[in-house]
C-alpha positions in Angstrom: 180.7 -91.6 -60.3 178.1 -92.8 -57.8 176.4 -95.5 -58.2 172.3 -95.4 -57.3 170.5 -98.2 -56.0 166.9 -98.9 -57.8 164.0 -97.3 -55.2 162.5 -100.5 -54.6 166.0 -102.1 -53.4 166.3 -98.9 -51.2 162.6 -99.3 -49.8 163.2 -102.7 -49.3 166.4 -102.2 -47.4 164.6 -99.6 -45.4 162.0 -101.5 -44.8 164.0 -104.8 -43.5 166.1 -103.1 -41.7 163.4 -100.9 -39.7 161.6 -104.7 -39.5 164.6 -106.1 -37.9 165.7 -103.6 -35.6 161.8 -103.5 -34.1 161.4 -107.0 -34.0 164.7 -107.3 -31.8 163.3 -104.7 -29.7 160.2 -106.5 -29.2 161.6 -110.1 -28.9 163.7 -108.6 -25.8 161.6 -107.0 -24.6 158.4 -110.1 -24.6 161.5 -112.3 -23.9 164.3 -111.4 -22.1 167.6 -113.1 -22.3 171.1 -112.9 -21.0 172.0 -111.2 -24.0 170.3 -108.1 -25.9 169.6 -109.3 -29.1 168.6 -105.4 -29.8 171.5 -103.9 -28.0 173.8 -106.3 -30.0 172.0 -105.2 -33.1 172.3 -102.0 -32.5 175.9 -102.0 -31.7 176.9 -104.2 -34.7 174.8 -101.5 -37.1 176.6 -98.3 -35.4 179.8 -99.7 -35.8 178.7 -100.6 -39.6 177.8 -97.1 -40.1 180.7 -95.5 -37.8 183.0 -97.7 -40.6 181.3 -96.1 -43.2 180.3 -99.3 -43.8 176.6 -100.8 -45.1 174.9 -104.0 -43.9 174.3 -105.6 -47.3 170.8 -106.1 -48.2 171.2 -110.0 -47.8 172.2 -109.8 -44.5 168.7 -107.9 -43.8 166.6 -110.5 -45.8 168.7 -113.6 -43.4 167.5 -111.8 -40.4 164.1 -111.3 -41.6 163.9 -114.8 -42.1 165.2 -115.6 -39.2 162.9 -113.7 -37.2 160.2 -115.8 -39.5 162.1 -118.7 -37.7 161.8 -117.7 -34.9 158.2 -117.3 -34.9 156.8 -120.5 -35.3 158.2 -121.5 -31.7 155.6 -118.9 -29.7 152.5 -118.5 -29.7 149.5 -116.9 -31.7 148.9 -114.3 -29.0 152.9 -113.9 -28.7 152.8 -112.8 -32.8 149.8 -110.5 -32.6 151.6 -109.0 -30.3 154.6 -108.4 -32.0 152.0 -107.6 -34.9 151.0 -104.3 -32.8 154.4 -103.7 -31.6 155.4 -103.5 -34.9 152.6 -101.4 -36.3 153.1 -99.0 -33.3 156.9 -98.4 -34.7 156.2 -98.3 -38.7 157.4 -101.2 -39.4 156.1 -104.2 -41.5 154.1 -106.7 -39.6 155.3 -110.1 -38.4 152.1 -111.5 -40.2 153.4 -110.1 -43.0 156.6 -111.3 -43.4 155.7 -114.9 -42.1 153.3 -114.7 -45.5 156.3 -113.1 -47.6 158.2 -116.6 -47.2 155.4 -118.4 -46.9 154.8 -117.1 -50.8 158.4 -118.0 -51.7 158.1 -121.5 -51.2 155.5 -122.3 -54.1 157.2 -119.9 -56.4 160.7 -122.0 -55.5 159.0 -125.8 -55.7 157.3 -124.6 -59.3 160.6 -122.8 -60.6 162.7 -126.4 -59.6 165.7 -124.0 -58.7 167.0 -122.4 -55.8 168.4 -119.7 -57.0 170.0 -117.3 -53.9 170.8 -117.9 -50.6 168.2 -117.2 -49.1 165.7 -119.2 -51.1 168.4 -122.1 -49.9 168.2 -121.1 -46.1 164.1 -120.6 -46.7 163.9 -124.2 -47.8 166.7 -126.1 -45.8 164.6 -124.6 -42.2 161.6 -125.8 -44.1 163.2 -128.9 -44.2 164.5 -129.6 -40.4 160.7 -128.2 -39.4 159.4 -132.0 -39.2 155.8 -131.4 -37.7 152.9 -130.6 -39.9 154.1 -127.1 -41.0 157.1 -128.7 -42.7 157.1 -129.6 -46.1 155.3 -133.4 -46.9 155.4 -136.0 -49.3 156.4 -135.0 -52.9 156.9 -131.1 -52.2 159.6 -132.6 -49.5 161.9 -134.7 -52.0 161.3 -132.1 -54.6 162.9 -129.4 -51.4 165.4 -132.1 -50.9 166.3 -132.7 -54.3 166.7 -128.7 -55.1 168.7 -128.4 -51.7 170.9 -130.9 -52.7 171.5 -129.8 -56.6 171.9 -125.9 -54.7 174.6 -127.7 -52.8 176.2 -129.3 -55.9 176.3 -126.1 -57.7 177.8 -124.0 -54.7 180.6 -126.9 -54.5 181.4 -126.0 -58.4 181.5 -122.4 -58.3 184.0 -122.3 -55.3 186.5 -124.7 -56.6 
């Protein structure tokens, strides 16, 4: 028997992993380091599928965020660019994404629960960000406070 995933998990894989694979080809290309990060992508996803192996769709969503990350160190002209670059290639928009965790955040705070991984990794970078696009005030020790109960609960499961 195979086992089908829902179409919104399969667009959604789609569409990360389409969003990843540009935005490494852009951030090479606007800013070139020793290392490819899009031939290094590239090579880690062929040998994935040469294995008949899948990236899982976490792994997609940890990248997309960490491509979020990443974007709060460059500039405004740096992310409309990648904004076009993207668009050019059919892929979802940096803009886009940045406001997809951006929405997270309230919906984790209100909810007083991380409840994956990624919401974990979404608010811990929140939390090392300590200029004004961090988290402040009572929204911080509530991230704190859910951080550290996240931390408590991933202890208990893996002993």
């Amino acid at each position: 028997m195979v086992r089908r995933k829902p179409a919104e998990v399969t667009t959604e894989y789609d569409e990360l992993r389409l969003f990843v694979r540009t935005m490494a080809a852009f951030w090479g290309a606007r800013f070139p380091g020793p290392i490819s990060m899009a031939a290094w992508l590239e090579s880690t996803l062929s040998a994935a599928e040469w294995a008949g192996r899948r990236i899982p769709l976490a792994g997609f969503r940890d990248a997309a965020h960490d491509m979020v990350v990443r974007s709060r160190l460059v500039s405004a002209d740096a992310i409309r660019e990648a904004d076009v670059y993207l668009r050019e290639h059919g892929a979802v928009t940096l803009t886009r994404m940045i406001g997809r965790v951006g929405n997270a955040v309230p919906r984790i705070l209100a909810r007083k629960r991380i409840a994956t991984d990624e919401e974990f990794h979404i608010i811990k970078e929140l939390l090392i960000d300590t200029n004004d696009k961090g988290l402040v005030g009572a929204a911080r020790r509530t991230a704190e406070r859910l951080i550290y109960d996240y931390e408590q609960r991933s202890r208990k499961a893996k002993a």
